[in-house]
mmCIF file of the C-alpha atoms, coordinates in Angstrom:
data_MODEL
# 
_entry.id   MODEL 
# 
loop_
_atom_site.group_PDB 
_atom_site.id 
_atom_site.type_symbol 
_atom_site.label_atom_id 
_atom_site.label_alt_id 
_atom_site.label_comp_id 
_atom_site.label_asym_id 
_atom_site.label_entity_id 
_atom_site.label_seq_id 
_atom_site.pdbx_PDB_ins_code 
_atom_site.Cartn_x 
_atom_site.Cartn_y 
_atom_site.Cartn_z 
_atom_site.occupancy 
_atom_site.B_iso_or_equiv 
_atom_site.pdbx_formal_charge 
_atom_site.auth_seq_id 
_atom_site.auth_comp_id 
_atom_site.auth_asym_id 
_atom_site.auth_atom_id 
_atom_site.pdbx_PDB_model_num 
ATOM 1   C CA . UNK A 1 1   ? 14.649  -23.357 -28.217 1.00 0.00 ? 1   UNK A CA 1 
ATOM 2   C CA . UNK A 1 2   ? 14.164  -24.385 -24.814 1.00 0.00 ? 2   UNK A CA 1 
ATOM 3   C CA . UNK A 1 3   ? 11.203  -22.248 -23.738 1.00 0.00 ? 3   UNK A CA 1 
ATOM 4   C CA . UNK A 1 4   ? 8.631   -23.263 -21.204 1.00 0.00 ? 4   UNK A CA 1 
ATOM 5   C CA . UNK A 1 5   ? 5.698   -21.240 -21.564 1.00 0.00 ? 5   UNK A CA 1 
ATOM 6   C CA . UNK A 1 6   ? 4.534   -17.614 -23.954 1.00 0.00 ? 6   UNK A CA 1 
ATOM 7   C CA . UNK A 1 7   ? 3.055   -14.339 -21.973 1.00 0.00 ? 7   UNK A CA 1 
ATOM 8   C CA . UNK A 1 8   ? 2.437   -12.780 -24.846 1.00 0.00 ? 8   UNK A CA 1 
ATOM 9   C CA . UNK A 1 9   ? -0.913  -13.672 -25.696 1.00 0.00 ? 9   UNK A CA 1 
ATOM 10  C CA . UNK A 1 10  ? -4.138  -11.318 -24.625 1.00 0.00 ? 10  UNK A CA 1 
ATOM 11  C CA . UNK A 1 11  ? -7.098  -13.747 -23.166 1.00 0.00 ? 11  UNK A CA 1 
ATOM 12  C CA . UNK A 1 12  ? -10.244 -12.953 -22.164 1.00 0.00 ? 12  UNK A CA 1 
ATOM 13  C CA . UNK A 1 13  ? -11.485 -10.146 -23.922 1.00 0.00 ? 13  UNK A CA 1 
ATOM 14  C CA . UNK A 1 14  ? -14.500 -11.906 -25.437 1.00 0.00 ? 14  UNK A CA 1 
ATOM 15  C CA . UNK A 1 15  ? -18.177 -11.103 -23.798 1.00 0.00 ? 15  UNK A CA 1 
ATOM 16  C CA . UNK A 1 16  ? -18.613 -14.838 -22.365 1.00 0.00 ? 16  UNK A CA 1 
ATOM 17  C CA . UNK A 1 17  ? -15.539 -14.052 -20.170 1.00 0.00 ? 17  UNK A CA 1 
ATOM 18  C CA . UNK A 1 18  ? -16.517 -12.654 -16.750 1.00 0.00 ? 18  UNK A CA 1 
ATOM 19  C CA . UNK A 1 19  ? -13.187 -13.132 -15.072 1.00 0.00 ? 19  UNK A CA 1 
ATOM 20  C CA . UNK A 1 20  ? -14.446 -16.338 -13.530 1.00 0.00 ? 20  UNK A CA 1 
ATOM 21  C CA . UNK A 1 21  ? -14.054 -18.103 -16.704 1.00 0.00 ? 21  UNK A CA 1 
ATOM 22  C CA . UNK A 1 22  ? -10.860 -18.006 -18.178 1.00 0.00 ? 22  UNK A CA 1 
ATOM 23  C CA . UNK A 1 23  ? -9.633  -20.908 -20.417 1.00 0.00 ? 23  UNK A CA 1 
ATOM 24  C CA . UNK A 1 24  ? -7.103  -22.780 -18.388 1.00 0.00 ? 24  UNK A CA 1 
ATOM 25  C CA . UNK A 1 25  ? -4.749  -24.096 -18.912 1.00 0.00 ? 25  UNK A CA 1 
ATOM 26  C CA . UNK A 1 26  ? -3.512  -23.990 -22.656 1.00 0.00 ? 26  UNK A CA 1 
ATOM 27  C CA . UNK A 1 27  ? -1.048  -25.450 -24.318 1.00 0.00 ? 27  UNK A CA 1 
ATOM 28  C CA . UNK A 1 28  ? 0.073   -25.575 -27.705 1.00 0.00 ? 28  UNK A CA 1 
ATOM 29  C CA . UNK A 1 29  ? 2.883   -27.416 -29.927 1.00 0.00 ? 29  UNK A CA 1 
ATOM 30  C CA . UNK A 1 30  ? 4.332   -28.605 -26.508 1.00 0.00 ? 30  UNK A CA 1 
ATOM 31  C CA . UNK A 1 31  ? 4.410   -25.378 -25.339 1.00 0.00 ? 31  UNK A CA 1 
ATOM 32  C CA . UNK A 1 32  ? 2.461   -23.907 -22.324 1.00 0.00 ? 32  UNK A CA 1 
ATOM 33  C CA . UNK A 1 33  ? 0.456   -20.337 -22.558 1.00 0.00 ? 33  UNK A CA 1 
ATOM 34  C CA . UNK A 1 34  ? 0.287   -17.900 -19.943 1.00 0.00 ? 34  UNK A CA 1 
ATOM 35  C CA . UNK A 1 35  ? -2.142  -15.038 -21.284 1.00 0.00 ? 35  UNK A CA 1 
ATOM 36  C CA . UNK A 1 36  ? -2.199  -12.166 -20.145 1.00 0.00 ? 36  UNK A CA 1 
ATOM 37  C CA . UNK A 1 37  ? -5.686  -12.102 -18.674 1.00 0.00 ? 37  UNK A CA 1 
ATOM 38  C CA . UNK A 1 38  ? -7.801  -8.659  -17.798 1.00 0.00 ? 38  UNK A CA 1 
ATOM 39  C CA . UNK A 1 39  ? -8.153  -7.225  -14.270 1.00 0.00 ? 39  UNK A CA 1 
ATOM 40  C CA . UNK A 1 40  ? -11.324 -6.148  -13.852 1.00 0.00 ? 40  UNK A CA 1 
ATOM 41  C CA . UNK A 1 41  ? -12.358 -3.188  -12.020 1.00 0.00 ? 41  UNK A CA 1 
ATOM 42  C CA . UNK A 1 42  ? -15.361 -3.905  -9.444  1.00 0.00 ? 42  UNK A CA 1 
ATOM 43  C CA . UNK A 1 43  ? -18.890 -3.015  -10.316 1.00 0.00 ? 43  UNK A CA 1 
ATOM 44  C CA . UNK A 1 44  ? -20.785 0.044   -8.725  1.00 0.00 ? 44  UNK A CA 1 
ATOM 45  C CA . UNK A 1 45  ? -22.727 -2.548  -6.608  1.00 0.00 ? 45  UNK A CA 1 
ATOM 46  C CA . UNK A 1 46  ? -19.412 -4.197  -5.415  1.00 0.00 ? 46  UNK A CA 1 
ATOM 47  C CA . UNK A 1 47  ? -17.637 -0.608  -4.755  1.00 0.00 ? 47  UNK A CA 1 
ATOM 48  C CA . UNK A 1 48  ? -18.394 -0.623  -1.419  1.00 0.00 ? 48  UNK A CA 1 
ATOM 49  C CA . UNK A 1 49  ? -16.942 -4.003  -0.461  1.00 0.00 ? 49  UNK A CA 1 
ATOM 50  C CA . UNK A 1 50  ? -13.396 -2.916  -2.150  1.00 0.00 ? 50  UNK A CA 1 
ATOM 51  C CA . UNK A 1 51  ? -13.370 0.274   -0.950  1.00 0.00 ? 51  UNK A CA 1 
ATOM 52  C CA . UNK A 1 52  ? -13.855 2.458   -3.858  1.00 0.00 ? 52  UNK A CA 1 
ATOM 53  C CA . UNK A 1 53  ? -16.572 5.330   -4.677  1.00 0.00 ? 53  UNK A CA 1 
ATOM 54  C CA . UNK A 1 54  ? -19.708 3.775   -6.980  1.00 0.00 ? 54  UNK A CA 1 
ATOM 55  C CA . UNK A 1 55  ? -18.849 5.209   -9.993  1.00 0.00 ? 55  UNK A CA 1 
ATOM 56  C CA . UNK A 1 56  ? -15.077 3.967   -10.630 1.00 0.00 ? 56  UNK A CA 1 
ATOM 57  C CA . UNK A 1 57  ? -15.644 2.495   -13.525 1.00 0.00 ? 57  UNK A CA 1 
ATOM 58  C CA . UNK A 1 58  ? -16.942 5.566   -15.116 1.00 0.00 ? 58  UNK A CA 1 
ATOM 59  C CA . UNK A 1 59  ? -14.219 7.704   -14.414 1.00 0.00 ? 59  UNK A CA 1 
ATOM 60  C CA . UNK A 1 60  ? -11.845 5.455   -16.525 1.00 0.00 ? 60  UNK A CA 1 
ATOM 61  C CA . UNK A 1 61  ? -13.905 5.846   -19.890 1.00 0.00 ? 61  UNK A CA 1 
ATOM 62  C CA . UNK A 1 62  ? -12.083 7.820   -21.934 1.00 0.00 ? 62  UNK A CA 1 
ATOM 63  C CA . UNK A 1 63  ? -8.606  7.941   -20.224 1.00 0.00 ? 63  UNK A CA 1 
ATOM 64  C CA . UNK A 1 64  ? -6.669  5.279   -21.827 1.00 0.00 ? 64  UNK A CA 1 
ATOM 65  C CA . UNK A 1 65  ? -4.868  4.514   -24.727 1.00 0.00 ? 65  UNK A CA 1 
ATOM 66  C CA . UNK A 1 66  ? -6.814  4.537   -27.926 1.00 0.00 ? 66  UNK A CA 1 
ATOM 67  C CA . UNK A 1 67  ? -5.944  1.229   -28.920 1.00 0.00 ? 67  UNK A CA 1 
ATOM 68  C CA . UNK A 1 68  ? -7.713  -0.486  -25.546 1.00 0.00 ? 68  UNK A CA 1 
ATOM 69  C CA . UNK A 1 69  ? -11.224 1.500   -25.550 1.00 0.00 ? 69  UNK A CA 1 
ATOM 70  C CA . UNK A 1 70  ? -12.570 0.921   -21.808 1.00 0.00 ? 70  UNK A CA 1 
ATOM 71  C CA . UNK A 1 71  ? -16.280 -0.766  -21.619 1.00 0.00 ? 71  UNK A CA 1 
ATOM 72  C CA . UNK A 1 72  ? -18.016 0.435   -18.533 1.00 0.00 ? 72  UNK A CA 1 
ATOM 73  C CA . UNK A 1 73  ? -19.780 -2.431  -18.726 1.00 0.00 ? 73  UNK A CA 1 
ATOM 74  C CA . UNK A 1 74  ? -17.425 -5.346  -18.046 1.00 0.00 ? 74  UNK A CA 1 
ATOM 75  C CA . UNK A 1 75  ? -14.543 -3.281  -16.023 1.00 0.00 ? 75  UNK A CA 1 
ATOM 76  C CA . UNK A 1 76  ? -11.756 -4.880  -18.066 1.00 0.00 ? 76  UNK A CA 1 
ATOM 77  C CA . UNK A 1 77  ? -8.121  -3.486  -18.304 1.00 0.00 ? 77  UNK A CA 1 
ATOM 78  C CA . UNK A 1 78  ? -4.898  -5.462  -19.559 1.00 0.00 ? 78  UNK A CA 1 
ATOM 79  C CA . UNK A 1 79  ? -3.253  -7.403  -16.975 1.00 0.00 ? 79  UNK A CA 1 
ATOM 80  C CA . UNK A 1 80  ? -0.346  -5.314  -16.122 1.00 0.00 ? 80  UNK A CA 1 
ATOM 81  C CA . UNK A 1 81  ? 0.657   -2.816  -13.891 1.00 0.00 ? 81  UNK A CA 1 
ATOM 82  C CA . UNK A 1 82  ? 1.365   -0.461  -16.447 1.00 0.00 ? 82  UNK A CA 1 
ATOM 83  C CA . UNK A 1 83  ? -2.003  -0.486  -18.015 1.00 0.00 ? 83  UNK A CA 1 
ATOM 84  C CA . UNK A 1 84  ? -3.874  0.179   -14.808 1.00 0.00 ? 84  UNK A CA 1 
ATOM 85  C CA . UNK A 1 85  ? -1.152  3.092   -13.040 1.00 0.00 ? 85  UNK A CA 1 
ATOM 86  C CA . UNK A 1 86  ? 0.285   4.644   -16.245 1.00 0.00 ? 86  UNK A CA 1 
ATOM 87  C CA . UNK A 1 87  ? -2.391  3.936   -18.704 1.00 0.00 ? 87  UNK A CA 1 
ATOM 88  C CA . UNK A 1 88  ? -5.592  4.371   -16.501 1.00 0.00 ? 88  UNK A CA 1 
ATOM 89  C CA . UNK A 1 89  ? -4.627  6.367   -13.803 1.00 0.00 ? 89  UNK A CA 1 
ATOM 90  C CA . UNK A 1 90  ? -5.265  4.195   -10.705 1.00 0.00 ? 90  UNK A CA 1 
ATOM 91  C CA . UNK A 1 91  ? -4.639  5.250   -7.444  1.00 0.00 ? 91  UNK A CA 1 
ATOM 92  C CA . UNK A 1 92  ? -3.624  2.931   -4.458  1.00 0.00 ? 92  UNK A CA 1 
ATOM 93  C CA . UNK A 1 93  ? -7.467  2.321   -3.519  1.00 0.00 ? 93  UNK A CA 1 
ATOM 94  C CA . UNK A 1 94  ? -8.535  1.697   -7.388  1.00 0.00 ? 94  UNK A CA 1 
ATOM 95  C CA . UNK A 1 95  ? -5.165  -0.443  -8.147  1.00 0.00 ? 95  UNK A CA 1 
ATOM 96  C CA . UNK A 1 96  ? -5.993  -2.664  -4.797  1.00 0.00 ? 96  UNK A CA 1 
ATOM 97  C CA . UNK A 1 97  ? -9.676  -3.333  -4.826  1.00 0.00 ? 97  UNK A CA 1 
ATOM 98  C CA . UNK A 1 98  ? -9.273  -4.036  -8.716  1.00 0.00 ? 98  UNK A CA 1 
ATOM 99  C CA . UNK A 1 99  ? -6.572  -6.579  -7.577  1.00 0.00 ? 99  UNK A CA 1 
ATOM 100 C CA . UNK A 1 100 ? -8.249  -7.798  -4.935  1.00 0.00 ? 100 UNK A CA 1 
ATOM 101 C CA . UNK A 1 101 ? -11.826 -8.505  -7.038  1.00 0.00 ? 101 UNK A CA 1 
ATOM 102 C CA . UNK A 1 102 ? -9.876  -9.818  -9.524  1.00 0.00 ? 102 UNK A CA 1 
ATOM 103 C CA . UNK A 1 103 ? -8.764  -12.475 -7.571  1.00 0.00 ? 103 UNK A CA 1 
ATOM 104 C CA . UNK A 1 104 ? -12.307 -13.412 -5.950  1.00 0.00 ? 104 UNK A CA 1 
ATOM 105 C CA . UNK A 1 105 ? -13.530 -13.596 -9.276  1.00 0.00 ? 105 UNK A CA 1 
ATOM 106 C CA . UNK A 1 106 ? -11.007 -16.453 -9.715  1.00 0.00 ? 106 UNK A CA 1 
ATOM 107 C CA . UNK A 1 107 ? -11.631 -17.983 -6.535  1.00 0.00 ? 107 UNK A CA 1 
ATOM 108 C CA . UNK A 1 108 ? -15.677 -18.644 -7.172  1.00 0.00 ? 108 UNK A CA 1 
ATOM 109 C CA . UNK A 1 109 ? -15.274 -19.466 -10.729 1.00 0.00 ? 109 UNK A CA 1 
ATOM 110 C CA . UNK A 1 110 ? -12.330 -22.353 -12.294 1.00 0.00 ? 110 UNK A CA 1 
ATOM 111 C CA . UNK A 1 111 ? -10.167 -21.356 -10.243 1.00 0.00 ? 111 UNK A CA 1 
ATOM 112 C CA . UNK A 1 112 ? -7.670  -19.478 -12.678 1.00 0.00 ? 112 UNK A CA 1 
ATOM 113 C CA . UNK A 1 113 ? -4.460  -18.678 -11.837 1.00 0.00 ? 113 UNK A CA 1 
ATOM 114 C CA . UNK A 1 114 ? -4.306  -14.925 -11.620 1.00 0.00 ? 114 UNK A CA 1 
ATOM 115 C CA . UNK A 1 115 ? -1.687  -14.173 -13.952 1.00 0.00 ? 115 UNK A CA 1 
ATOM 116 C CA . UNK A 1 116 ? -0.257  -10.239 -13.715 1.00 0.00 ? 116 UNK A CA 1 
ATOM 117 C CA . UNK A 1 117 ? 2.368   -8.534  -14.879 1.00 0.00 ? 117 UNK A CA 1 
ATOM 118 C CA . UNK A 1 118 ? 4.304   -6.254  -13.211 1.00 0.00 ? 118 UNK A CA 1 
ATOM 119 C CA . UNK A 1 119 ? 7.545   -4.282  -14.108 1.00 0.00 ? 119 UNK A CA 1 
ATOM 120 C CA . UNK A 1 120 ? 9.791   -3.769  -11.079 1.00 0.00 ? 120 UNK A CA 1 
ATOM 121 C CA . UNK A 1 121 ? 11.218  -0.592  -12.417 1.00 0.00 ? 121 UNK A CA 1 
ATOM 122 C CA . UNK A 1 122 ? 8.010   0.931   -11.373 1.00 0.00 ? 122 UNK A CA 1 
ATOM 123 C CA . UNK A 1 123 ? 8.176   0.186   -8.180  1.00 0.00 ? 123 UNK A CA 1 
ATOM 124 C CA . UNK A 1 124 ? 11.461  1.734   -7.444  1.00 0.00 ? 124 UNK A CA 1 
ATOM 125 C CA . UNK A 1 125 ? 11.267  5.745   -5.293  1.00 0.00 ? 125 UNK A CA 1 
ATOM 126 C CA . UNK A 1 126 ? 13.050  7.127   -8.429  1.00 0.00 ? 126 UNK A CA 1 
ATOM 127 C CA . UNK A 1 127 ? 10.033  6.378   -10.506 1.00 0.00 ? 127 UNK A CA 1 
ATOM 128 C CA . UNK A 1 128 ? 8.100   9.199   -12.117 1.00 0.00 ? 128 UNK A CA 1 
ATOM 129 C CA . UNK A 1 129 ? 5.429   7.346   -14.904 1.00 0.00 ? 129 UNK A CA 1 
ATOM 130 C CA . UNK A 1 130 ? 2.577   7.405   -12.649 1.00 0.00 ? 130 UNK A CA 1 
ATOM 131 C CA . UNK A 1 131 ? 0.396   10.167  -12.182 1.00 0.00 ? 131 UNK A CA 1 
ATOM 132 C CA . UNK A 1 132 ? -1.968  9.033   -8.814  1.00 0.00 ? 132 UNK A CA 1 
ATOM 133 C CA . UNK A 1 133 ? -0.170  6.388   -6.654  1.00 0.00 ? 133 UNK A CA 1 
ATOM 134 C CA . UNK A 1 134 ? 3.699   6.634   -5.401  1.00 0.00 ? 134 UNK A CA 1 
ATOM 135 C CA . UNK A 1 135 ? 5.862   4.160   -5.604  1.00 0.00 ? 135 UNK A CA 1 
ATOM 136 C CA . UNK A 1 136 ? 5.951   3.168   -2.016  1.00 0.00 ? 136 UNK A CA 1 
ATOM 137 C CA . UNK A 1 137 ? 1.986   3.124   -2.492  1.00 0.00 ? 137 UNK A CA 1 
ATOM 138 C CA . UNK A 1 138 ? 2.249   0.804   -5.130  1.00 0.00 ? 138 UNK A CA 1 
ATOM 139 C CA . UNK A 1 139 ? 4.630   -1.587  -3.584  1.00 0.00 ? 139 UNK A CA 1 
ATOM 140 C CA . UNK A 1 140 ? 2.080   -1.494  -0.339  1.00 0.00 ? 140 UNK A CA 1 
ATOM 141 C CA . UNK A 1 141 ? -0.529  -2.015  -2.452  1.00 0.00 ? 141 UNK A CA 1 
ATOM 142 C CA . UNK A 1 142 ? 0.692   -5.331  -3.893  1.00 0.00 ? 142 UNK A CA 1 
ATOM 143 C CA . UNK A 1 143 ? 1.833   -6.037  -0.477  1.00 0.00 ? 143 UNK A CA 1 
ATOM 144 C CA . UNK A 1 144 ? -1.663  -5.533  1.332   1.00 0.00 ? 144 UNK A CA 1 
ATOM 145 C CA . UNK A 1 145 ? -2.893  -7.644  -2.157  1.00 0.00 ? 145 UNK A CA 1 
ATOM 146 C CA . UNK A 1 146 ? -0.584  -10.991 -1.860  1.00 0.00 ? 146 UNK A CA 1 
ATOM 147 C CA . UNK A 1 147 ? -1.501  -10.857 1.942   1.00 0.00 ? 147 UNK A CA 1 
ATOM 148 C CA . UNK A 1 148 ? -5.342  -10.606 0.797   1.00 0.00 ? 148 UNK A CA 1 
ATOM 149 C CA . UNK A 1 149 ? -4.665  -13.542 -1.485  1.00 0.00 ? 149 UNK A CA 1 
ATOM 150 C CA . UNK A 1 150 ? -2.496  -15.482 0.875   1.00 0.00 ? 150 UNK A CA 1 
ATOM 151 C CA . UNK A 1 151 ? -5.136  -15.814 3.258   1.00 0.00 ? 151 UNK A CA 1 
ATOM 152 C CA . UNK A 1 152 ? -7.409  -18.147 1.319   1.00 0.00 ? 152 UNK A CA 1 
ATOM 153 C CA . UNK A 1 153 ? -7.099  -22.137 1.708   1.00 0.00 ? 153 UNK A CA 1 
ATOM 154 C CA . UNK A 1 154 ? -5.225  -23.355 -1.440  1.00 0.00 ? 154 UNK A CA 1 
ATOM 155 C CA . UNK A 1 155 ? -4.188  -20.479 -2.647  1.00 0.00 ? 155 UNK A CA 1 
ATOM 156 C CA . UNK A 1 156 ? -0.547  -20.621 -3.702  1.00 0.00 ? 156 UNK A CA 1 
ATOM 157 C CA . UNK A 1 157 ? 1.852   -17.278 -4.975  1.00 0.00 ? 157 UNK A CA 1 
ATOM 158 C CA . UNK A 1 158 ? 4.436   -18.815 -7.377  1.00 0.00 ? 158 UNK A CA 1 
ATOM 159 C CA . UNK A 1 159 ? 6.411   -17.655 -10.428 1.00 0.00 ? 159 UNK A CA 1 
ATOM 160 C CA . UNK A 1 160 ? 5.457   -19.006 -14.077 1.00 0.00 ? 160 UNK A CA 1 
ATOM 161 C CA . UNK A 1 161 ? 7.710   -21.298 -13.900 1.00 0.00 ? 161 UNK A CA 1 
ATOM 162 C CA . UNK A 1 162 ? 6.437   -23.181 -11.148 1.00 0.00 ? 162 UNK A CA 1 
ATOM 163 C CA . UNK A 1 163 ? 3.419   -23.333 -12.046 1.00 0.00 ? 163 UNK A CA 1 
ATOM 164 C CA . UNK A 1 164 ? 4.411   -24.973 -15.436 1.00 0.00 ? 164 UNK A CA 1 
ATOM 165 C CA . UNK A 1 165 ? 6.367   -27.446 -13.363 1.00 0.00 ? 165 UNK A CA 1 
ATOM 166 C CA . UNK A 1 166 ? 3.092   -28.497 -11.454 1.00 0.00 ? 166 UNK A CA 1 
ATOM 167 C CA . UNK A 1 167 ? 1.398   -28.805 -14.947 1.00 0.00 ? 167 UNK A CA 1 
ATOM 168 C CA . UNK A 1 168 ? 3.971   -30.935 -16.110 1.00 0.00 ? 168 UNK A CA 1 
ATOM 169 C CA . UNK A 1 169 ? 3.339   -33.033 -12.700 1.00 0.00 ? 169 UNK A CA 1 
# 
């Protein structure tokens, strides 16, 4: 039918994944995979270097849906922006530094792209879903983020579909 690649799949849920192991890349029947991986909220003994209060993790037990239980333990929220603003309550700091570790998670492990989803709607002033960050916090927020990211050596900010075009070389 002419598609390149699926986002629908959840990845990384499993105890052996740390967020510096993600299976990469996938394909199957000729057609790439782009999971939607976990961001993962920084430890207590990593609050400090994000910015965030020891203790973050914590708060979010028992706050989101029923049907993604939170585990304390490994920090782990879906990959999208809904998840973490509506769903978990993040505020600029939280949504940042859990962005931002994350990524350096990626960067000392294989290298994984960081795949996230994000629904533009949100980011809009008329916007009303989330309870702890504003839109124009939000949109600074990924804006303080791609800067963050952009700042590594070969680090490179592309859309799916370019990155399926460099895996089909």
């Amino acid at each position: 039918l002419g598609f390149l690649y699926d986002c629908s799949t959840e990845e990384g849920w499993d105890s052996i994944f740390d967020g510096s192991n993600f299976n990469w890349p996938v394909k199957e029947d000729d057609l790439w995979i782009m999971p939607c991986y976990p961001v993962i909220i920084p430890p207590d003994d990593m609050c400090h270097k994000y910015g965030l209060e020891v203790g973050t993790r914590k708060s979010k037990v028992g706050i989101g849906p029923d049907d993604e239980p939170f585990d304390e333990n490994d920090g782990k929220i879906t990959g999208l922006d809904y998840n973490m603003l509506c769903s978990y309550k993040m505020n600029k700091a939280e949504f940042l530094a859990t962005l931002k570790y994350t990524f350096d998670l990626r960067l000392k492990g294989n290298r994984c792209p960081m795949l996230f989803g994000a629904h533009s709607d949100f980011y809009d002033d008329s916007s009303t879903l989330m309870e702890n960050i504003t839109p124009k916090e939000m949109r600074e927020a990924v804006e303080e983020f791609l800067a963050y990211a952009s700042s590594f050596d070969n680090v490179y900010i592309a859309s799916y579909k370019k990155v399926i075009d460099y895996l089909n070389g």
